[in-house]
C-alpha positions in Angstrom: -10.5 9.3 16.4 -10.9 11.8 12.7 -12.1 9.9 9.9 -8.8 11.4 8.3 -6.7 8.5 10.5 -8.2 5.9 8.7 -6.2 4.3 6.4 -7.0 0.8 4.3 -5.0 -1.8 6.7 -3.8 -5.4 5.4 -3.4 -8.2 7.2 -0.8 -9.9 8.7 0.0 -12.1 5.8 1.1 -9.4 3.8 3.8 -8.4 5.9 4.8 -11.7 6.9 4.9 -12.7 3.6 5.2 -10.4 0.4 6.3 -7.6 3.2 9.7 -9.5 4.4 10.5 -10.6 1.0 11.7 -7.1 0.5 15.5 -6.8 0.0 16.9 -5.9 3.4 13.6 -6.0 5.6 14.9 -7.5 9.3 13.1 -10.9 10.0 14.5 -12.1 12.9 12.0 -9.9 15.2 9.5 -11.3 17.3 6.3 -9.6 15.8 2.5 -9.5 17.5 -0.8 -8.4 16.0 -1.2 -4.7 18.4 -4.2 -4.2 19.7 -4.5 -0.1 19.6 -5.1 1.2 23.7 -7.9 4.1 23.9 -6.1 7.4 22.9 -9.1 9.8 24.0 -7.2 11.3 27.1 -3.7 11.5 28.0 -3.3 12.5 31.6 -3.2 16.5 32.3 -1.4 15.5 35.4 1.3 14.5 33.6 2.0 17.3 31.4 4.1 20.8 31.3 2.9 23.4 29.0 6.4 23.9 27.2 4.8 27.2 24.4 2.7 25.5 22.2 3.1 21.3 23.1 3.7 20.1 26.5 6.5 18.0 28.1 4.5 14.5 28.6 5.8 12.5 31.2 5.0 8.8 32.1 6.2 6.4 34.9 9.6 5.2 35.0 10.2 1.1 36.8 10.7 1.7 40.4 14.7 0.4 40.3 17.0 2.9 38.1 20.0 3.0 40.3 23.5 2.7 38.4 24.7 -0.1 39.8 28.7 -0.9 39.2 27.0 -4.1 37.0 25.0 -1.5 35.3 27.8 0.8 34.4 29.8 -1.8 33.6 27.0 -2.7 30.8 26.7 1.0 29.4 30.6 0.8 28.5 29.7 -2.6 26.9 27.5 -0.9 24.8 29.2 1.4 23.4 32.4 -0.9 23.1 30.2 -3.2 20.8 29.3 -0.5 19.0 32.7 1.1 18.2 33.7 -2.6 17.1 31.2 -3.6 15.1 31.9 0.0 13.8 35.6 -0.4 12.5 35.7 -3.9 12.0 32.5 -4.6 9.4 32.1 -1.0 8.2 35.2 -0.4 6.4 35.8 -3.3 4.1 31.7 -3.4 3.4 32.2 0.6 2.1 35.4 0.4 0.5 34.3 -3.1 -1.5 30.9 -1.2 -2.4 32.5 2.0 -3.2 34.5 0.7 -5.5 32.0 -1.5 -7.0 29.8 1.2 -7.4 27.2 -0.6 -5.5 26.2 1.4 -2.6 23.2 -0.8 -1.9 25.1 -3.3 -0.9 25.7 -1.3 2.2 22.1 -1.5 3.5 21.6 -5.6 4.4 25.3 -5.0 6.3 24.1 -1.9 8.5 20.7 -4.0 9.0 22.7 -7.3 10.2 24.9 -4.5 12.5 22.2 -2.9 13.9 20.2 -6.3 15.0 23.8 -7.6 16.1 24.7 -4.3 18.4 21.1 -4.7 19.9 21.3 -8.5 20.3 25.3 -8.7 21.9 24.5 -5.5 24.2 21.5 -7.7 25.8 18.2 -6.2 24.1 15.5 -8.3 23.0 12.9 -6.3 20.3 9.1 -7.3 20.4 7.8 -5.5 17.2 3.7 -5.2 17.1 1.3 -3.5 14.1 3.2 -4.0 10.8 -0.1 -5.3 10.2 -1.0 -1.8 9.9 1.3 -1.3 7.2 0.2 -1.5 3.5 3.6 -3.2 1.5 2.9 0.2 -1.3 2.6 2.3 0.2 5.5 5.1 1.5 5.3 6.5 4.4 7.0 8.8 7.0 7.8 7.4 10.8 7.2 9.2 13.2 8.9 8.1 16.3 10.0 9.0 20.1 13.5 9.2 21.0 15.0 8.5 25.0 18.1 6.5 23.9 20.6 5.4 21.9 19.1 2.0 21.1 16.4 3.6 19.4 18.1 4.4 16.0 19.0 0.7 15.5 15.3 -0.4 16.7 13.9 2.1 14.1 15.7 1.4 11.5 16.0 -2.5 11.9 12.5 -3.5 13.0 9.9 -0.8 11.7 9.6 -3.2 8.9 10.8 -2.3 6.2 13.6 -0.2 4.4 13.7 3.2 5.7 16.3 5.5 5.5 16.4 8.4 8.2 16.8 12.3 9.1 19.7 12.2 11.4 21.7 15.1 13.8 24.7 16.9 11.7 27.0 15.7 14.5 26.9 12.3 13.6 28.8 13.2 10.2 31.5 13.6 12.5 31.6 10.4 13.7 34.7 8.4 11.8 33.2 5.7 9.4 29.9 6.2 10.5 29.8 9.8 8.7 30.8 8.5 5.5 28.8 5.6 5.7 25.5 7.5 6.3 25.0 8.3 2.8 24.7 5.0 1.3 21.9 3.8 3.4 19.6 6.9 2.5 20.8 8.7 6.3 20.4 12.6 5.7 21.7 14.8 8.1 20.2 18.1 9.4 21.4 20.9 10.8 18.8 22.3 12.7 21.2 25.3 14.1 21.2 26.6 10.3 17.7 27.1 8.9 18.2 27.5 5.0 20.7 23.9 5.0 18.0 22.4 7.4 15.2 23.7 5.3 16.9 22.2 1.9 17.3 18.8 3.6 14.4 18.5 4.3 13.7 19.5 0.6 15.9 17.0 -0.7 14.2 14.4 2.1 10.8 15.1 0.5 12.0 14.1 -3.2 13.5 11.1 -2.1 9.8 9.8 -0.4 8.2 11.1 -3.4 10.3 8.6 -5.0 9.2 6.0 -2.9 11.9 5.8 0.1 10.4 5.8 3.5 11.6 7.7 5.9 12.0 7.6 9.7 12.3 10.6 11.7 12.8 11.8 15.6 10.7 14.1 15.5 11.4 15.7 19.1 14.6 16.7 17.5 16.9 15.1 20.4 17.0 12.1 23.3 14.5 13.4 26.0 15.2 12.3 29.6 14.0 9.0 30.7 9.3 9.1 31.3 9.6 12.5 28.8 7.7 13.2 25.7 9.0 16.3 24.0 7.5 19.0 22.0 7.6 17.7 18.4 9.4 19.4 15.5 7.3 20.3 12.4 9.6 19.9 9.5 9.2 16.2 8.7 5.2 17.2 8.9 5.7 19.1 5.9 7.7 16.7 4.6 4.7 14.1 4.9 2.0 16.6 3.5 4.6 17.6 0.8 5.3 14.5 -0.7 1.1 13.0 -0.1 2.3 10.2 2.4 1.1 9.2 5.3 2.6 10.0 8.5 3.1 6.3 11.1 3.3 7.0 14.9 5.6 4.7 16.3 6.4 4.5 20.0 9.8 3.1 21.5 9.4 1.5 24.5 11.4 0.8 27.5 14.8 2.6 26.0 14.9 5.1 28.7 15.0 2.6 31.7 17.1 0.5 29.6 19.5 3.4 28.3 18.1 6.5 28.7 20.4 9.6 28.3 21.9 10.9 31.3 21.8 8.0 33.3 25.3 6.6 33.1 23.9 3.2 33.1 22.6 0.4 30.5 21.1 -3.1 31.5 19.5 -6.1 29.4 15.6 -6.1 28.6 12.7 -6.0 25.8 12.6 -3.1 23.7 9.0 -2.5 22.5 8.8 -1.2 19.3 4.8 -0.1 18.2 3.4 0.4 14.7 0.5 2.7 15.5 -2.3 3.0 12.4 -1.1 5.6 9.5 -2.4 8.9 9.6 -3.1 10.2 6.0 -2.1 13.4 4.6 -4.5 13.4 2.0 -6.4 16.6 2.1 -3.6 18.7 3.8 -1.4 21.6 3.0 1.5 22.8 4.9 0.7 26.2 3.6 -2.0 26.1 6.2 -0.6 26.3 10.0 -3.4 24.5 11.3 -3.1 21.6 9.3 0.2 21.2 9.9 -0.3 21.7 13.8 -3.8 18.9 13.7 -1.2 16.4 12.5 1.8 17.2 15.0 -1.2 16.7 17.6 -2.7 13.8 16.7 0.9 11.9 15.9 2.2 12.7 19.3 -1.1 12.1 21.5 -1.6 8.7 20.0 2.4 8.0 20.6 2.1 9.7 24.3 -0.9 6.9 24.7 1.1 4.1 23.8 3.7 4.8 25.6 1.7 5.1 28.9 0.3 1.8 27.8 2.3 -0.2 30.4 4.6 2.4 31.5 6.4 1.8 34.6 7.2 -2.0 33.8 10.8 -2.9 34.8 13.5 -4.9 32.7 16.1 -6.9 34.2 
């Protein structure tokens, strides 16, 4: 590992403590002390050369057939969702809009999120916010197979994040609208001068001290797939001096993944992997930017092999 991923970690009792006193930080996770797997070698077996990353897959559990039961579940899902949607969301805005307190918007989505991830049969583990430094701002850095994994990220990565999100979503009745007042940016990645000043406005906002969480593959990969990362919230990172955290999502795909048609109750793993500074950096220079794209996405590829293949219910 560089001597540039080496950042001062605190100990548990900072985040337990001084870290969940934090307005809005979720506390009702079950959190462990990680213990980081080797990341020297990710299998060559398991990767496609897709230009200049590669497609990294891992095992998938044995049993993903779509069962009626299962099917049944996915509508569940997304039924939960779509209620939890037009039933809390619109008084919560309309009172804070008119209040002119849009912060008051952020401890509702949080109490959402846990609740759509709770009611649709999820359980979250959370592991390494002992990693995390309560001052610090930082940029996550996280995989992306399924829907579940924007509430786990921005419920459980432990503390208040806002996030980079798909243009399509402003779409989305309620939801569109309500993106703005938790610090949710959308990007247009089809339009390069709009996606290039959000990402602009993105970095002024950490520079200010928000933290960010990002998908940096861009889109939901298909279940045991690691997609080539996108560079923009790299620069973002070196930009604004923060450090960049890997965080892996586990289990999603089996559990949701895209194109399966199917949901079905589990553990979602959610990994805090040690920060990787920016100190040093300059995304004028290509090969900085590309060194930190590499070493985010190896270490997250690691962990995510870490005990891949393990079923849910």
């Amino acid at each position: 590992m560089s001597e540039r991923t080496e950042l001062k970690r605190v100990g548990a009792e900072s985040i337990t403590g001084a870290g969940d006193a934090r307005e809005g930080v979720a506390t009702d996770v079950r959190r462990e002390v990680a213990t980081e797997p080797r990341c020297d070698d990710v299998s060559e077996a398991r990767r496609d050369v897709v230009g200049a990353q590669e497609i990294i897959r891992t095992p998938l559990p044995a049993d993903m057939r779509a069962t009626v039961a299962r099917r049944v579940r996915h509508w569940w899902v997304l039924f939960v969702a779509a209620a939890l949607l037009l039933t809390i969301a619109p008084p919560v805005l309309l009172v804070s809009a008119l209040a002119g307190r849009r912060e008051w918007v952020y401890p509702y989505a949080l109490w959402g999120g846990r609740a759509w991830l709770r009611l649709s049969g999820m359980t979250v583990v959370a592991r390494g916010h002992e990693r995390l430094d309560p001052d610090q701002t930082y940029i996550f850095i996280a995989n992306h197979h399924s829907y579940l994994d924007t509430a786990t990220l921005f419920c459980y990565v432990g503390r208040r994040v806002g996030l980079l999100a798909k243009k399509e979503l402003l779409k989305v009745p309620i939801l569109g609208y309500g993106m703005g007042f938790v610090n949710v940016m959308a990007i247009d990645r089809t339009n390069r001068e709009q996606a290039i000043e959000t990402v602009r406005a993105a970095t002024e906002r950490i520079r200010a001290g928000v933290s960010f969480g990002v998908f940096a593959e861009g889109t939901r990969s298909l279940p045991g797939e690691l997609l080539p990362f996108k560079k923009g919230a790299f620069h973002m990172a070196i930009d604004a001096n923060a450090a960049v955290v890997p965080v892996a999502i586990k289990h999603t795909d089996a559990l949701m993944g895209k194109g399966t048609g199917f949901a079905r109750s589990g553990t979602i793993e959610i990994v805090i992997l040690a920060p990787v500074t920016t100190s040093g950096l300059s995304s004028e220079r290509d090969e900085d930017v590309e060194s930190l794209v590499a070493e985010t996405r190896d270490r997250i590829a690691c962990e995510l092999q870490a005990g891949a293949g393990v079923g849910s219910a």
